[in-house]
C-alpha positions as CSV (number, residue, x, y, z in Angstrom):
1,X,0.0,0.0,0.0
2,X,2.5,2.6,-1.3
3,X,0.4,4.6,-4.3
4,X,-1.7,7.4,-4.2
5,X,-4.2,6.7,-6.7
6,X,-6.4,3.5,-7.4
7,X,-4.3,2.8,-10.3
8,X,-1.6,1.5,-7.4
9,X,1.6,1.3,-10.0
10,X,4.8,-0.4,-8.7
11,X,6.8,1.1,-5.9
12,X,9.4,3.8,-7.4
13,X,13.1,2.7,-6.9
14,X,14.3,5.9,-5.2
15,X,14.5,6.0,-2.0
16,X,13.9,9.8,-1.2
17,X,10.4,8.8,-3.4
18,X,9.9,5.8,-0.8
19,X,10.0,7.2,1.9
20,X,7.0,9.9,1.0
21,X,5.0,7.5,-0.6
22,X,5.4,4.1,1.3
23,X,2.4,2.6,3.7
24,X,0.2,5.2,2.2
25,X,-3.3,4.6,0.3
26,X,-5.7,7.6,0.4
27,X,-8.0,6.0,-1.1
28,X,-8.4,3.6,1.4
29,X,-9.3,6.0,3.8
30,X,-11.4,8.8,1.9
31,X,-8.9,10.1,0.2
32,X,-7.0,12.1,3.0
33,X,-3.2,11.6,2.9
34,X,-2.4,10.5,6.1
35,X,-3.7,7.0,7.4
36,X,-6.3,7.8,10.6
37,X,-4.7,7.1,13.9
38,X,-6.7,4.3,15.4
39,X,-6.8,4.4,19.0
40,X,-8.1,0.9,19.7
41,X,-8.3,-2.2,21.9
42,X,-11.5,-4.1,21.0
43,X,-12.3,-5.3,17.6
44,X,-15.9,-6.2,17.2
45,X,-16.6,-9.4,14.7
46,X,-19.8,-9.9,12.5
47,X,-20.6,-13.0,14.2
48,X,-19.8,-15.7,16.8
49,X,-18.6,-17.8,13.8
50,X,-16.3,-15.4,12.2
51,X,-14.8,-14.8,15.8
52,X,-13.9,-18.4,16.6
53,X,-12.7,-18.6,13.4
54,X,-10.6,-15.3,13.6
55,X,-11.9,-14.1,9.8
56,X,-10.9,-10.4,10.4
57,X,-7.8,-9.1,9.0
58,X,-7.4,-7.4,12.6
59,X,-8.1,-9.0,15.9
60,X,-7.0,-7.0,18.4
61,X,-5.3,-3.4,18.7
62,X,-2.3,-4.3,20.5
63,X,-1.7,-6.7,17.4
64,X,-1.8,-4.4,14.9
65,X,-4.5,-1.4,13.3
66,X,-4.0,0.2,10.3
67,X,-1.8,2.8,11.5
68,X,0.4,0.3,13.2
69,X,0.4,-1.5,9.5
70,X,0.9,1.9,7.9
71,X,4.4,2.7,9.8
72,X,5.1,-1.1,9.3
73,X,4.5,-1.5,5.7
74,X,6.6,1.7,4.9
75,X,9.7,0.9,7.3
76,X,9.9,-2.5,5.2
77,X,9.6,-0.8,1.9
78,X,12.9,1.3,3.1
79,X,14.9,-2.0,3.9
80,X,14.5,-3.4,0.6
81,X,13.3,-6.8,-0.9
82,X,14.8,-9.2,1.9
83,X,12.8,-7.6,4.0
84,X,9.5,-9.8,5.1
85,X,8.4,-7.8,8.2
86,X,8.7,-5.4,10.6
87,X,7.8,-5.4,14.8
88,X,6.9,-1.4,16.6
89,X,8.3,-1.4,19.9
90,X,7.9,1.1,22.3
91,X,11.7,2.3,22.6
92,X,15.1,1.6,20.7
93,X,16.3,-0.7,23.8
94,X,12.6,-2.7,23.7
95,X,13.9,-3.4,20.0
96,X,17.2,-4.4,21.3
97,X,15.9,-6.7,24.0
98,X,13.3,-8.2,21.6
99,X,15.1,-9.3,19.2
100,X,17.9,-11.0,20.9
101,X,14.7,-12.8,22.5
102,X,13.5,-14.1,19.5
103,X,16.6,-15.7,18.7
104,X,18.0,-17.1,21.9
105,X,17.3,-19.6,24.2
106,X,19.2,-21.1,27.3
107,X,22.2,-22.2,26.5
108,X,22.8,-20.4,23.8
109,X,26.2,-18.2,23.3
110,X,25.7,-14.4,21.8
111,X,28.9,-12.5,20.3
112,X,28.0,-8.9,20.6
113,X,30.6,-5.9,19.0
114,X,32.3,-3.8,21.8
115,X,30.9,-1.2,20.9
116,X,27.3,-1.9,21.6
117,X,25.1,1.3,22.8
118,X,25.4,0.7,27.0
119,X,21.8,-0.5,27.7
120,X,22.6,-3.0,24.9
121,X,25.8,-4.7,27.2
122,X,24.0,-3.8,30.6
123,X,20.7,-6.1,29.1
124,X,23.3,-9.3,27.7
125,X,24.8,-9.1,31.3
126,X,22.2,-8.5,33.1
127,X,19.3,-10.0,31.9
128,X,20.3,-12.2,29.3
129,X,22.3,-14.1,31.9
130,X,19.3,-14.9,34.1
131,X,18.1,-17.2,31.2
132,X,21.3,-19.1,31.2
133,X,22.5,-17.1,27.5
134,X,26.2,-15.8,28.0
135,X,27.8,-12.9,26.0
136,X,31.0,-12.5,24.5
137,X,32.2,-9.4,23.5
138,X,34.3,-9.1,20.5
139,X,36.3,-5.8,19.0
140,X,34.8,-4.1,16.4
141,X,37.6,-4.2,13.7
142,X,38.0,-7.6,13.9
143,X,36.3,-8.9,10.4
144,X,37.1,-12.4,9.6
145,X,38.5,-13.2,12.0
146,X,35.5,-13.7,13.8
147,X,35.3,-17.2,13.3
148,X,37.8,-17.9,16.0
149,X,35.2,-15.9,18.2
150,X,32.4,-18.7,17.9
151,X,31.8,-21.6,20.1
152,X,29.5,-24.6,19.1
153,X,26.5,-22.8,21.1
154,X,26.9,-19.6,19.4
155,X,23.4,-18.6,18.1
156,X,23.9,-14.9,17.4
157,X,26.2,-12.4,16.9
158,X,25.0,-8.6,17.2
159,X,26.7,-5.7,15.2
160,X,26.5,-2.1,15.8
161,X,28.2,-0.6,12.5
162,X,29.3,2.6,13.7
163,X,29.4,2.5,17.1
164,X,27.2,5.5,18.4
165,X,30.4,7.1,20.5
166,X,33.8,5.4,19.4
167,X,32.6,4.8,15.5
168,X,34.1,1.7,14.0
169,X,32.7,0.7,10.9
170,X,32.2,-3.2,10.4
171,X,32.8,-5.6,7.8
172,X,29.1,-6.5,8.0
173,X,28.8,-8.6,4.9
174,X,32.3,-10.7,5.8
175,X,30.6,-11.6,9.6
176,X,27.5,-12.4,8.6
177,X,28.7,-15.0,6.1
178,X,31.2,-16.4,8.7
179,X,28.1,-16.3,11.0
180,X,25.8,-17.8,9.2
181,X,28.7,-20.6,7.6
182,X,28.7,-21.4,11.4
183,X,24.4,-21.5,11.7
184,X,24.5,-18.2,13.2
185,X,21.8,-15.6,13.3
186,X,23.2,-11.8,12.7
187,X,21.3,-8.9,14.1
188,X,22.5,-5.1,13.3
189,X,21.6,-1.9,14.9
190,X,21.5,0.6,12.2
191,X,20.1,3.7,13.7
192,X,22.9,5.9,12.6
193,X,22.6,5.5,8.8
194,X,18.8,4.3,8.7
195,X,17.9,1.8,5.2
196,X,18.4,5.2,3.0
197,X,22.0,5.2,3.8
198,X,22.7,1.7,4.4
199,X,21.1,-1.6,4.0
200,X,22.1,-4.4,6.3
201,X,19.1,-7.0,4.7
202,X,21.1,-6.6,1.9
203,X,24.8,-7.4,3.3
204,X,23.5,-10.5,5.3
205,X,22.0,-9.4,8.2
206,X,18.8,-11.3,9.5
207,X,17.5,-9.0,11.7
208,X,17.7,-5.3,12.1
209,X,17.1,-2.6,14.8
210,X,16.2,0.9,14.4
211,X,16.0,3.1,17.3
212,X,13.0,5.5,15.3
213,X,13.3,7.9,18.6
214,X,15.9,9.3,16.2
215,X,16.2,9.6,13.0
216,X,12.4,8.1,12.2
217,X,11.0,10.6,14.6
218,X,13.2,13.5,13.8
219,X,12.1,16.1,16.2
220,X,13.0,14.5,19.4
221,X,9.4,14.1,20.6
222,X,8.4,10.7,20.6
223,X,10.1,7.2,21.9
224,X,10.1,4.2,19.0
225,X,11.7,1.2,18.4
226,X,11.9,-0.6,15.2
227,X,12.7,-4.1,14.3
228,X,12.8,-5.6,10.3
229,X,13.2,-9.3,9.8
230,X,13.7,-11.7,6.8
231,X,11.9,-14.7,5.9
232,X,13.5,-16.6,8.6
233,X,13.0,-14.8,11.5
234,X,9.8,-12.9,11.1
235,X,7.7,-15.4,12.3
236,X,9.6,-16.1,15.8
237,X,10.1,-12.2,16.0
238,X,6.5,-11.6,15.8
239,X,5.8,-14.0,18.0
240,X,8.0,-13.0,20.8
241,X,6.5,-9.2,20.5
242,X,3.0,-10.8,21.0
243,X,3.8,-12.7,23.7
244,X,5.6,-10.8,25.9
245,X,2.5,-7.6,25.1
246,X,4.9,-5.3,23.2
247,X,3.5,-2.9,21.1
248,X,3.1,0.8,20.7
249,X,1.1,3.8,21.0
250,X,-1.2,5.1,18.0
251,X,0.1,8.6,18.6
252,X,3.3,7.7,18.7
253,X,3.4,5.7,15.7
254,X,1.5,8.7,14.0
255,X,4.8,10.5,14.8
256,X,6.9,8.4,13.2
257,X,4.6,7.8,10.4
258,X,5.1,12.3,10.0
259,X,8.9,12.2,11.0
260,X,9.5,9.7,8.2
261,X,7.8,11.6,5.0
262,X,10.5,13.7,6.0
263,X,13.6,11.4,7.0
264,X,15.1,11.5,3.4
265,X,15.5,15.5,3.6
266,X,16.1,16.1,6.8
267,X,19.3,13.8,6.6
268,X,20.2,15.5,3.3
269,X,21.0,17.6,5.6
270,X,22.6,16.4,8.7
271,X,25.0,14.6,6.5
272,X,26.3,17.7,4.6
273,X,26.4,20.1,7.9
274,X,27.9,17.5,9.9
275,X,30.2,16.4,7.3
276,X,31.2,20.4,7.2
277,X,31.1,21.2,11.2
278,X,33.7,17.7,10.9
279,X,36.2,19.1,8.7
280,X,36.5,22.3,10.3
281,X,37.0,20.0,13.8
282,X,39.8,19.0,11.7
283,X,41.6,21.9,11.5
284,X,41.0,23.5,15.3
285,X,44.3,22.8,17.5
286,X,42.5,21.6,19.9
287,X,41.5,18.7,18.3
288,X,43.5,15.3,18.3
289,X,41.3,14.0,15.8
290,X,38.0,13.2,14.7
291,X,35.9,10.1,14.7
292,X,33.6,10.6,11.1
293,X,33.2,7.6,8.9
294,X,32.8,10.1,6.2
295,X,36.3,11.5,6.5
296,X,39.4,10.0,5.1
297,X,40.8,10.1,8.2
298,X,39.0,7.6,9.5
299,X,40.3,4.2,9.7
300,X,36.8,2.7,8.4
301,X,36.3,5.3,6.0
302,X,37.0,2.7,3.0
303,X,34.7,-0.1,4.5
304,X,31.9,3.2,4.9
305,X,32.2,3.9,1.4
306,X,31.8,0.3,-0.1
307,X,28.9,-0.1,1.7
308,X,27.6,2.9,2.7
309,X,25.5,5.7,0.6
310,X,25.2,8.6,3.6
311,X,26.1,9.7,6.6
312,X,24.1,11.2,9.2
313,X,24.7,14.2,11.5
314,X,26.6,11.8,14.9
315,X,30.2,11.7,15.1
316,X,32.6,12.3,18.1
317,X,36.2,14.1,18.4
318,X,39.1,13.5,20.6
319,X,40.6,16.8,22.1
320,X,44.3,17.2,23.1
321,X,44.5,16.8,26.9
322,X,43.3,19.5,29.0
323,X,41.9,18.9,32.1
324,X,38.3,17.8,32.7
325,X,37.3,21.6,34.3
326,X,38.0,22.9,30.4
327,X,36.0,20.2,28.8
328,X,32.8,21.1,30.8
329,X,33.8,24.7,30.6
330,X,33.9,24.2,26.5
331,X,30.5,22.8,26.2
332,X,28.6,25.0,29.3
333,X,29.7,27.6,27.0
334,X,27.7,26.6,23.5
335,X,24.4,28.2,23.3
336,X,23.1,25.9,20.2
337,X,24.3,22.8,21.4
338,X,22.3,21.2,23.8
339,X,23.9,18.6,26.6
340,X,21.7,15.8,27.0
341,X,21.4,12.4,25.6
342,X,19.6,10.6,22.4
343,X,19.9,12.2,19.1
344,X,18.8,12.6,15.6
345,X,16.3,15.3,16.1
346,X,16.7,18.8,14.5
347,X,18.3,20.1,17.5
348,X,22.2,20.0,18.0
349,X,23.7,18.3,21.3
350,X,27.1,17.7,22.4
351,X,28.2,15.7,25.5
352,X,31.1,14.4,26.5
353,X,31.9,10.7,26.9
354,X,34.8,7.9,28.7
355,X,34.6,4.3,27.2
356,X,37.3,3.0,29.3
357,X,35.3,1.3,31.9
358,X,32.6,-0.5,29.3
359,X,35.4,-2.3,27.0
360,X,36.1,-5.7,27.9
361,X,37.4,-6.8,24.2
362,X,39.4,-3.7,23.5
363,X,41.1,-0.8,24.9
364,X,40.0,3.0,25.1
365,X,42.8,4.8,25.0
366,X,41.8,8.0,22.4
367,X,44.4,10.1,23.6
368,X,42.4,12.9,25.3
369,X,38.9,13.8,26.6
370,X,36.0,12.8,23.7
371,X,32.9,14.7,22.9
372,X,30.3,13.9,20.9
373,X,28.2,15.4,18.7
374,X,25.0,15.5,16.9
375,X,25.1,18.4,13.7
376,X,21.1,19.4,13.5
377,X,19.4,21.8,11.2
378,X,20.9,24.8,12.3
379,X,22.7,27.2,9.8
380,X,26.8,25.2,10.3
381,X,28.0,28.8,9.9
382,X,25.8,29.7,13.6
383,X,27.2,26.0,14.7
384,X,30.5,27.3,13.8
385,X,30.5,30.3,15.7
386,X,29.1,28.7,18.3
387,X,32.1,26.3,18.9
388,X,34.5,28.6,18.4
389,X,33.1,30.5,21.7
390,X,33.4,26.8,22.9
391,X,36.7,26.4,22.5
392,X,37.5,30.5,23.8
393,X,36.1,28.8,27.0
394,X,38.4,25.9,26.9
395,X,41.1,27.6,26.2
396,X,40.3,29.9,29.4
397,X,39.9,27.3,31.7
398,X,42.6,25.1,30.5
């Protein structure tokens, strides 16, 4: 349900087209553009029969409505033609946490990249581990070589290509074919580049996470968690979101149904003006060096543009040592940038950041204090400006 007409022609190949026209069908509901936002629990049936028999292409609103089916219909669209489903959770980390439940058990041994977003290591150790399912982290860069990472219980491995503070790229498509040579399921968390930029489906991944608080949602107002399955996995995915009552608001999903007709500009955007805010990092003498896919520099930057079409606005930068008063003074002083946590709206944040204590596979040793930061919609020249009266502060209280 992707046209606009009754005349319902094939899907259009572009993905800026895709993501305005995907899960839409006015004529399905009047003619508006927008699906209606059913707010519903109870579905009545024709008839005792038709109940018992479950003849209703909905049964219950925590299973699904058509707005649900709208959001749904138009995420899978994006993540191309491996793509046989998709599950609405009600955060990023309910995505995380549901689909490494639909593809463990007890017993079972899950790699997981060391680079994982926090809540993602804190639920494998914490949780996980109460249903007898151990975790292994692995570094990042490793590529191949993962094979000598997998034990004969090994069910899963879970990638997060970049990493949302240190930004390693993975060699997605080399682990999942080791992974799945060794009958192992691959999940991805691909919040940063979203299915415009990147497709994991397409590189061997079986299951993929979205947190849609961020880019999906765009304007840092609603929470949304997204998960797209193959053929495989759909059905046990599915299943594990019924059973343990998952699901998610109407109004919420009618926010990220509106945040996504816009996703393709809006990160247009954040790519070019945080690509921009990256090189001038570059330059400052303050800064050791900065950790963006997009540049050169980078020591992923080759693996980013072999499989990579984008970039979005998140990237991080390691300072030259000063002490930890001039890093607080350098971002209390930015009036654009706010300090707080999540990202991927049109607002810019910064805040600053210490791996150290949550590697176990590798080492963080950057160098000097890191920051990171998300590049919204402002004007990069007012961004600019703005860190330069950043880094007058640090300099003052350095």
């Amino acid at each position: 349900m992707n046209d606009t007409s009754d005349k319902r022609p094939s899907p259009p190949r572009h993905a800026d087209t895709r993501v305005v026209t995907a899960g839409r069908h006015p004529p399905s509901y009047h003619g508006f553009i927008n699906p209606p936002v059913y707010h519903a629990s109870t579905l009545i049936y024709p008839s005792a029969e038709d109940y018992v028999a479950q003849r209703s292409r909905y049964q219950y609103g925590r299973i699904g409505t058509p707005t649900t089916e709208a959001l749904e219909s138009a995420i899978a669209e994006l993540e191309g033609p491996q793509c046989a489903g998709v599950a609405l959770l009600p955060s990023g980390l309910a995505a995380i946490s549901t689909a490494l439940l639909a593809v463990l058990k007890t017993g079972d041994h899950l790699l997981v990249t060391d680079n994982a977003y926090g809540p993602t290591r804190a639920f494998c150790e914490q949780i996980l581990s109460r249903f007898g399912i151990s975790a292994t982290f692995y570094d990042p860069t490793i590529g191949g070589e993962i094979a000598a990472q997998f034990r004969p219980n090994t069910r899963a491995i879970y990638l997060e290509s970049p990493g949302s503070l240190s930004f390693e790229i993975q060699d997605a498509g080399t682990i999942a074919k080791v992974a799945h040579d060794k009958g192992a399921v691959v999940l991805i968390d691909n919040t940063w580049a979203t299915p415009l930029y990147f497709r994991p489906l397409d590189h061997g991944a079986d299951l993929v996470i979205q947190a849609g608080t961020k880019y999906i949602g765009g304007h840092s107002d609603v929470m949304l968690g997204t998960v797209s399955a193959n053929a495989a996995h759909i059905a046990a995915l599915k299943q594990t979101t019924f059973l343990y009552g998952l699901c998610e608001g109407p109004d919420d999903v009618y926010l990220g149904l509106r945040g996504l007709r816009t996703l393709a500009v809006r990160l247009e955007r954040h790519f070019k003006s945080g690509l921009e805010v990256a090189r001038w990092l570059e330059q400052r003498p303050e800064v050791l060096r900065v950790l963006h896919p997009a540049l050169p520099s980078h020591p992923g930057h080759a693996l980013w543009r072999r499989d990579f079409t984008g970039a979005s606005g998140l990237f991080s930068i390691v300072l030259k040592p000063v002490p930890q008063k001039a890093v607080y003074a350098f971002l209390d002083a930015l009036t654009l940038f706010g300090i707080g946590p999540s990202w991927g709206g049109y607002e810019s944040l910064a805040i600053p950041f210490d791996l150290a204590p949550a590697r176990t596979a590798t080492k963080w040793v950057p160098g000097g204090p890191t920051v990171r930061f998300h590049i919204g919609l402002e004007a990069v020249t007012d961004l600019i400006a703005d860190l330069q009266r950043g880094f007058a502060a640090l300099a003052a209280a350095a």
